[in-house]
N, C-alpha and C positions, 0 to 999 in steps of 0.2 A: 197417253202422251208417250213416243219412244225418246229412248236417252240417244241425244246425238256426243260427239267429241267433249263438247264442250258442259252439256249436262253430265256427264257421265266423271270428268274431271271435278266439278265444282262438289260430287256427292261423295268423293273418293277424298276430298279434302278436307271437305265438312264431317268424314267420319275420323280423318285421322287425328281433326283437332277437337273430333269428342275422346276417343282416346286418349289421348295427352292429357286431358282436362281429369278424367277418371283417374289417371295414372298420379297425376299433380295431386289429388284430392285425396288419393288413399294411402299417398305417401313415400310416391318415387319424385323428387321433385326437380330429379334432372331429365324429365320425360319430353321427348320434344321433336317435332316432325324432321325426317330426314330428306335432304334433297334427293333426287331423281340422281341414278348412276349407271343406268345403261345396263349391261351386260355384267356385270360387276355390281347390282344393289344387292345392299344392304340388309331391306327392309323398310318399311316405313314410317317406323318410331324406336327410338331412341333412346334411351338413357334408365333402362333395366340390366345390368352387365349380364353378359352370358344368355341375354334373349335377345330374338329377331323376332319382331312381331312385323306380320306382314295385314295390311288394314284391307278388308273386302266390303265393298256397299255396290252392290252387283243384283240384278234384277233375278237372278236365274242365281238358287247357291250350287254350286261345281265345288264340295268336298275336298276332292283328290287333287284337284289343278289348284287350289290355294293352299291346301298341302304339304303337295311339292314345290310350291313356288317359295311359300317360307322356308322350306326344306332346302332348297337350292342358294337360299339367302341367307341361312345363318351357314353355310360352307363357306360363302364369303366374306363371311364376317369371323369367323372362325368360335361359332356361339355355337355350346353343347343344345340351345333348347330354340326351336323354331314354334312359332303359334303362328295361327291363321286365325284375325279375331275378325268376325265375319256379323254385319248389320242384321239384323233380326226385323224382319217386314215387318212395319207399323210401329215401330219402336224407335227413338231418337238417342236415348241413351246408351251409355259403351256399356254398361252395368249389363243390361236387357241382351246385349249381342251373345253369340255365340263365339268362345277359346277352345278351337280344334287343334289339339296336339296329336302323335302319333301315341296309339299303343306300349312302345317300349318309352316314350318321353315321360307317358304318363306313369308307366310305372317308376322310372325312373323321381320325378317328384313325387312320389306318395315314399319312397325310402329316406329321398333327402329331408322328407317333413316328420320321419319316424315310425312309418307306420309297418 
């Protein structure tokens, strides 16, 4: 079955409120979908300070373009750390997903955690 518009939205929302839901459950409890902004988003969840997480549930994983697109979205958000938390074929939960951060993001977290 190919994803038209309207599939393709309903899987992109349903991943972002298993996000939120993972987010809610482990302890960020102001985590919560962000509206659509154009040229100017944000991201698509919410209520981590200083993160842009950008939500991918995408039949094809593209790395680099969710990436850069979280990459592009915590500049307008003015957040030091972008993720691209990306669905994990055949897996429902945000646990199971894939958190692409950049090389220098990720070294960057392994100092703020003390290592």
């Amino acid at each position: 079955m190919s994803r038209n518009r309207a599939s393709a939205k309903k899987a992109g929302t349903s991943w972002e409120s298993a996000i939120v839901t993972a987010l809610i459950t482990a302890g960020w409890p102001h985590a919560e979908r962000r509206r659509l902004a154009g040229s100017k988003d944000r991201g698509d969840v919410a209520g981590v300070p200083g993160v842009v997480i950008e939500a991918k549930n995408t039949k094809a994983i593209n790395l680099a373009a969710a990436l850069d697109e979280a990459t592009a979205e915590a500049i307008n958000d003015n957040a030091p750390i972008a993720v691209a938390w990306i669905k994990r074929r055949g897996k429902t939960r945000a646990e199971d997903g894939y958190a692409v951060v950049s090389g220098a993001t990720f070294m960057q977290l392994l100092k703020e955690a003390g290592y």
